[in-house]
Every structure is written in structure tokens, then in C-alpha cells.
C-alpha positions as CSV (number, residue, x, y, z in Angstrom):
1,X,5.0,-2.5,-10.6
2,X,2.7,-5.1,-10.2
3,X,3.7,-7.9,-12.9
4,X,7.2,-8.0,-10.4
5,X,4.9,-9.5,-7.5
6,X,3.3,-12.5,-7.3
7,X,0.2,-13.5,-8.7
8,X,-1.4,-14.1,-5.1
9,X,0.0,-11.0,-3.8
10,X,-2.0,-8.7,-7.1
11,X,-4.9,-10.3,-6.0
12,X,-4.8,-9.7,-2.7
13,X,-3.7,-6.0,-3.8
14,X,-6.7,-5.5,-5.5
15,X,-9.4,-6.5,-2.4
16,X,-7.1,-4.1,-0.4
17,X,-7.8,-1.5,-2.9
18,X,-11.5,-2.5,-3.1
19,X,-11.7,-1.9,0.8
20,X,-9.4,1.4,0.0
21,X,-11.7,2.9,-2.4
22,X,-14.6,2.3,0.4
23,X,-12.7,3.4,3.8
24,X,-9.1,4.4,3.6
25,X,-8.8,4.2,7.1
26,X,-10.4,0.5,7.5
27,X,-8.8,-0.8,10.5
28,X,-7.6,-3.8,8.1
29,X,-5.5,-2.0,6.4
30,X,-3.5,-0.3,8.6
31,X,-3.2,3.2,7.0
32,X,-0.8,5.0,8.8
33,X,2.0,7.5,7.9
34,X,5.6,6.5,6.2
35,X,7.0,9.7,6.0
36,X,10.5,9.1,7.5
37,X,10.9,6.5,4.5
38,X,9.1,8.3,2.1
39,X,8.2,11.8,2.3
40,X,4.7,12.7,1.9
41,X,3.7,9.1,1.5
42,X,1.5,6.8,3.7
43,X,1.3,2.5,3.7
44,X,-1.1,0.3,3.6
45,X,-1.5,-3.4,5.2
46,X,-1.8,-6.1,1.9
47,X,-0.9,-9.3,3.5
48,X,0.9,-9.9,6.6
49,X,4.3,-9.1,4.8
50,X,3.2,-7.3,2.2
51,X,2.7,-3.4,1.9
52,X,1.6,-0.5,-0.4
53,X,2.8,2.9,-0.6
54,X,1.0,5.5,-1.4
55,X,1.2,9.6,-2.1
56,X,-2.1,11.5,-2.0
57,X,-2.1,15.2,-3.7
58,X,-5.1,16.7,-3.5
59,X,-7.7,14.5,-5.2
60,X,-5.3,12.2,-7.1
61,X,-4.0,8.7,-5.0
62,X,-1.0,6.8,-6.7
63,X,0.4,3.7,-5.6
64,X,4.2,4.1,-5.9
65,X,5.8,0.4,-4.7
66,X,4.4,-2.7,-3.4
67,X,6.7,-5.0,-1.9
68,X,7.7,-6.6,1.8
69,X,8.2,-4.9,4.7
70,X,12.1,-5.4,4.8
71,X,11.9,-4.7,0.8
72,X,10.8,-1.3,1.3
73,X,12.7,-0.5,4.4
74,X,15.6,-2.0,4.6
């Protein structure tokens, strides 16, 4: 998932996930609910255009697609 995005946009990735790991609801990242799109899933903010989805089951986090806005909803 990751090697299709550019370099920039991993790195930027991984300080988002950094932030993640310490407050998931850090006002910088814009968690909210994407559940019309993906069911069960929520998004987070990676650049400006950029988001990552994400599905949460119990303990367990996995970061299913990464991509623009209009890649991941259009």
C-alpha cells in the first residue's frame, strides 16, 4: 500500500501515525467517521489532500488505503 504513494506522502504518513499512536483524536488529524464509504471504518487527516483509512476491532488498528480525497471517494 504504501510503495504506491509518494515518498513525501510515507513520510508524512508516518508523523501522522506517530501523533496516532499518542492521541487518536489529535485535532490535527481530523479523526472522524467514514462509514457511508467504508463500513466500520474511520479517516484520518495526512496532508491536506491526503487521507488514511482505518478499521479498529477491538484492540487491533489496520490501515486499509491511503490515497486523496477524490481517490478514495470518488
Amino acid at each position: 500500500m504504501l510503495k504506491k504513494i509518494p515518498l513525501k506522502i510515507q513520510e508524512h504518513f508516518f508523523e501522522r501515525l506517530n501523533l496516532f499512536t499518542e492521541d487518536q483524536y489529535n485535532v490535527l488529524l481530523n479523526n472522524h467517521s467514514v462509514d457511508k464509504a467504508y463500513a466500520e471504518c474511520r479517516s484520518i487527516n495526512i496532508t491536506g489532500d491526503y487521507r488514511a483509512i482505518f478499521k479498529k476491532e477491538e484492540s487491533i488498528i489496520a490501515f486499509i488505503k491511503i490515497g486523496t480525497h477524490s481517490e478514495l471517494y470518488s
